[in-house]
C-alpha positions as CSV (number, residue, x, y, z in Angstrom):
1,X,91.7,53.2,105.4
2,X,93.8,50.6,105.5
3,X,93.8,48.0,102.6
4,X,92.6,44.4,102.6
5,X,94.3,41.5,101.3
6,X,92.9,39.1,98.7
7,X,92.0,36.4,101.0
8,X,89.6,39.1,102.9
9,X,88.9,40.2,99.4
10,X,87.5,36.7,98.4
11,X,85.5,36.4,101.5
12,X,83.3,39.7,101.4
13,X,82.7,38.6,97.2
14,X,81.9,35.3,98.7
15,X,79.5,36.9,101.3
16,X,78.0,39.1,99.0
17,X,77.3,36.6,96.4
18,X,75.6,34.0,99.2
19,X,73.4,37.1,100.4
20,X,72.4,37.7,96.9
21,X,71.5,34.3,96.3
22,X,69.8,33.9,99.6
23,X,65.9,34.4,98.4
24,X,66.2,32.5,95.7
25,X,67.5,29.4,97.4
26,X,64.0,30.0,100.0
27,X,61.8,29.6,97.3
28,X,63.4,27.3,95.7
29,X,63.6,25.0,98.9
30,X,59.6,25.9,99.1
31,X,59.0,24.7,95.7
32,X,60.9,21.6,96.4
33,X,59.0,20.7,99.7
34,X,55.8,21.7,98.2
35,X,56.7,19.0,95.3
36,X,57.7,16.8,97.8
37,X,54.5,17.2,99.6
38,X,52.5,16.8,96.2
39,X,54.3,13.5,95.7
40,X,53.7,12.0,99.1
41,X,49.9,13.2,98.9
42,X,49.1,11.3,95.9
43,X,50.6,8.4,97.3
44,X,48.5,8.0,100.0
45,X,44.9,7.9,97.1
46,X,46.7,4.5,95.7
47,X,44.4,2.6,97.7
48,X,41.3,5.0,96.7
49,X,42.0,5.1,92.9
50,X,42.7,1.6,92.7
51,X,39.9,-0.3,95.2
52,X,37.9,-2.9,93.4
53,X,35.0,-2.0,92.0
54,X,33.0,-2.4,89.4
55,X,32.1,0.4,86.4
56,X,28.5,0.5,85.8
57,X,27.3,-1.9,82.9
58,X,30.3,-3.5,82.8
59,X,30.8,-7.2,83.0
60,X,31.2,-9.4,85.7
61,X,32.4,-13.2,86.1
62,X,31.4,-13.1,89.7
63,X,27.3,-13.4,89.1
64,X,26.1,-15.6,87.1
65,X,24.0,-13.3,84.7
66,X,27.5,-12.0,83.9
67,X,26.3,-8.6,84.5
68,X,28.2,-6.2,87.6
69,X,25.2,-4.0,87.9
70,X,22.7,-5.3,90.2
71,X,18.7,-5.5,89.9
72,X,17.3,-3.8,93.3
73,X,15.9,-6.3,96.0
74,X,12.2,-6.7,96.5
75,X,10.9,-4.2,98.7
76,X,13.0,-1.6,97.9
77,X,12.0,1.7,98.2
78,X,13.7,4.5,96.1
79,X,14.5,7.5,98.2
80,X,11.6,9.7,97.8
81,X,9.2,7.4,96.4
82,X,7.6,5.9,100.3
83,X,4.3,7.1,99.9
84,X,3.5,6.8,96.1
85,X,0.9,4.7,95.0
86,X,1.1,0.7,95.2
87,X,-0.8,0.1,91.5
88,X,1.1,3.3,90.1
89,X,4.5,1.9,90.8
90,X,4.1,-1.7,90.5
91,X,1.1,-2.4,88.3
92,X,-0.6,-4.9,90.9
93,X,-3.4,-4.9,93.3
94,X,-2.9,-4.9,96.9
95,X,-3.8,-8.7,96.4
96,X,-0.9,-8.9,93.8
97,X,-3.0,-9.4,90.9
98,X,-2.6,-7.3,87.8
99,X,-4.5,-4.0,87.5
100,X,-7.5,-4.4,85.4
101,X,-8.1,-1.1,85.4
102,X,-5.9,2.4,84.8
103,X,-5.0,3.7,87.9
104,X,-5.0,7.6,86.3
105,X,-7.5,9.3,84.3
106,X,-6.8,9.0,80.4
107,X,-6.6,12.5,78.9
108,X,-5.5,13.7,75.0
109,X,-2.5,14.7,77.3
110,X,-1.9,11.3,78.9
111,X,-2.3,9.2,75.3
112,X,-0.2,11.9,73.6
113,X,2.4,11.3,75.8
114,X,2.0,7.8,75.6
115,X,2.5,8.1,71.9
116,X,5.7,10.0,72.0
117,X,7.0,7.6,74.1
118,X,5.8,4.4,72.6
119,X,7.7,5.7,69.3
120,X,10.5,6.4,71.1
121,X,11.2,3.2,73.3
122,X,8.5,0.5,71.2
123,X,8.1,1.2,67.5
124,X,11.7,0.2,67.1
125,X,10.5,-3.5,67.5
126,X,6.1,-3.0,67.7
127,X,6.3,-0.5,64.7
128,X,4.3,2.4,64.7
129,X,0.9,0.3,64.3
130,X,1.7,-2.2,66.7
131,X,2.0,-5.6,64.4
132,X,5.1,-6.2,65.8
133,X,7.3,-5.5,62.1
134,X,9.7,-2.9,63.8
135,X,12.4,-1.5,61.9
136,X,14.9,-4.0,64.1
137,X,12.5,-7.2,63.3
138,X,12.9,-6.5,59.4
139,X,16.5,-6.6,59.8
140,X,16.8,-9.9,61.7
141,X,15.5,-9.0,65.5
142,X,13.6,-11.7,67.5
143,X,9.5,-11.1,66.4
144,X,7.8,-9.7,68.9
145,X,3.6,-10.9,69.0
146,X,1.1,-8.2,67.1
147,X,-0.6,-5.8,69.9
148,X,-3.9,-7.0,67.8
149,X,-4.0,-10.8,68.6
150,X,-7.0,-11.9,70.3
151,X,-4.7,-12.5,73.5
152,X,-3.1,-9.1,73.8
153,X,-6.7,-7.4,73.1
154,X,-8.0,-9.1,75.9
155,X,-4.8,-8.2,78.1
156,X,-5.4,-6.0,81.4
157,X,-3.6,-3.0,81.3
158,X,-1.5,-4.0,84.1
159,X,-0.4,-6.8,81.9
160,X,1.5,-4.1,79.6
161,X,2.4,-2.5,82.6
162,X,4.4,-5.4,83.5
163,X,5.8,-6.3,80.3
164,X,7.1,-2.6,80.1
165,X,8.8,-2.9,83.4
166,X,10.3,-6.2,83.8
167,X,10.9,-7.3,80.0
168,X,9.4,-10.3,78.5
169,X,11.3,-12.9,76.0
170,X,13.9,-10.6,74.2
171,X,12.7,-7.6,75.5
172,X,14.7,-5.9,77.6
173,X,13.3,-4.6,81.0
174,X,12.6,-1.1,80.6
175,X,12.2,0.1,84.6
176,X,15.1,2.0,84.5
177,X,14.2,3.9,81.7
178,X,10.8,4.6,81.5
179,X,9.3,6.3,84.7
180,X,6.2,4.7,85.8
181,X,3.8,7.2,84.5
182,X,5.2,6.8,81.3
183,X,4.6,3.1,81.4
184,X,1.0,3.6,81.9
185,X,0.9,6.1,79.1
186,X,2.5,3.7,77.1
187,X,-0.6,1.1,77.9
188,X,-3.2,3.4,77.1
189,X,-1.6,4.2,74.0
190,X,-1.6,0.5,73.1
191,X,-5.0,0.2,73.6
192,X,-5.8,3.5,71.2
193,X,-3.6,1.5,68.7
194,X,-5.9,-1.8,69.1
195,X,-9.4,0.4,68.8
196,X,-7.6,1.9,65.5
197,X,-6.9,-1.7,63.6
198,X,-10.4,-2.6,65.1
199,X,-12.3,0.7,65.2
200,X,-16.1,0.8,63.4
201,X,-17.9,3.3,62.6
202,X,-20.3,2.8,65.7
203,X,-17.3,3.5,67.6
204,X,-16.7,7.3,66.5
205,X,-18.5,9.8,67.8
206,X,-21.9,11.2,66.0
207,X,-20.8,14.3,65.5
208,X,-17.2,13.8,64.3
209,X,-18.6,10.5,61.5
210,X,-19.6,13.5,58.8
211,X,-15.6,14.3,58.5
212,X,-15.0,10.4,57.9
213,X,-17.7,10.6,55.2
């Protein structure tokens, strides 16, 4: 076998060497045009992650209420909700006066309800007995009127139904928190708390005025 000289020698190294290293420069060039790829990708979102907007509750100096979230137009309908009862969801008669009646029948289960969340959303600012000496009040908060003022007895319970939804005063609007089943329960559970602070004894039952002796 004849013998080669260095120069060929050099070459088949250098051949050998470049076939060795052959797979690893095809992934590498992969990894490089995938990261390449990446980089143009999340280029193009710029104009997606950075659109204006506005983040909900935050503030706004476009509208003058300084507020970015937006109260729904009248006549709205909430997906879902077409077919639901007019006094239910708004409180007023088809002639647009308040209800004077409640548009559900009252149950334990309805005032109980109406209890829990009175305390939750109310008694803050109302207290528990509805005099309007909340835990918020005693530290400085705006007073709110007692539920058992002549007035507010005489109140429809549409009235409350109102005042619940769209805020009265200082009171904030509570539509977007309270469903408006709950605001009814809420109602009815003001008026058990005006019978209590203005119950007699002709008002409990016959049968139940022997525990209350």
């Amino acid at each position: 076998m004849p013998k080669r000289s260095e120069s060929e020698r050099n070459v088949s190294a250098a051949e050998q060497f470049t076939a060795a290293l052959r797979p690893y420069w095809r992934w590498t060039g992969r990894a490089l045009a995938l990261t390449g790829i990446g980089l143009l990708a999340g280029g193009c979102h710029l104009d997606m992650w950075n659109q204006p907007k506005q983040r909900p509750l935050s503030k706004s100096e476009f509208f003058e209420d300084g507020a970015a979230a937006r109260p729904l137009e009248d006549g709205v309908v909430p997906f879902g909700y077409a077919d639901r009862d007019q006094v239910i969801e708004t409180g007023v008669t088809a002639d647009g006066q308040p209800a004077m009646e409640f548009p559900m029948e009252l149950s334990a289960e309805v005032l109980e309800r109406g209890r829990e969340r009175f305390n939750i959303y109310c008694a803050m600012c109302h207290d528990q007995t509805g005099t309007g000496q909340g835990i918020i009040v005693q530290r400085g908060f705006t007073e709110p009127p007692s539920f058992h003022e002549p007035r507010l007895r005489e109140a429809t319970p549409g009235h409350f139904f109102d005042v619940i939804t769209n805020g009265v005063g200082d009171m904030y609007p509570q539509r977007s928190r309270v469903v408006p089943e709950d605001r009814w329960a809420i109602a009815a559970y003001i008026r058990v708390l005006q019978l209590s602070q203005h119950a007699t004894i002709d008002d409990v039952p016959e049968d139940a005025r022997e525990e209350l002796e």
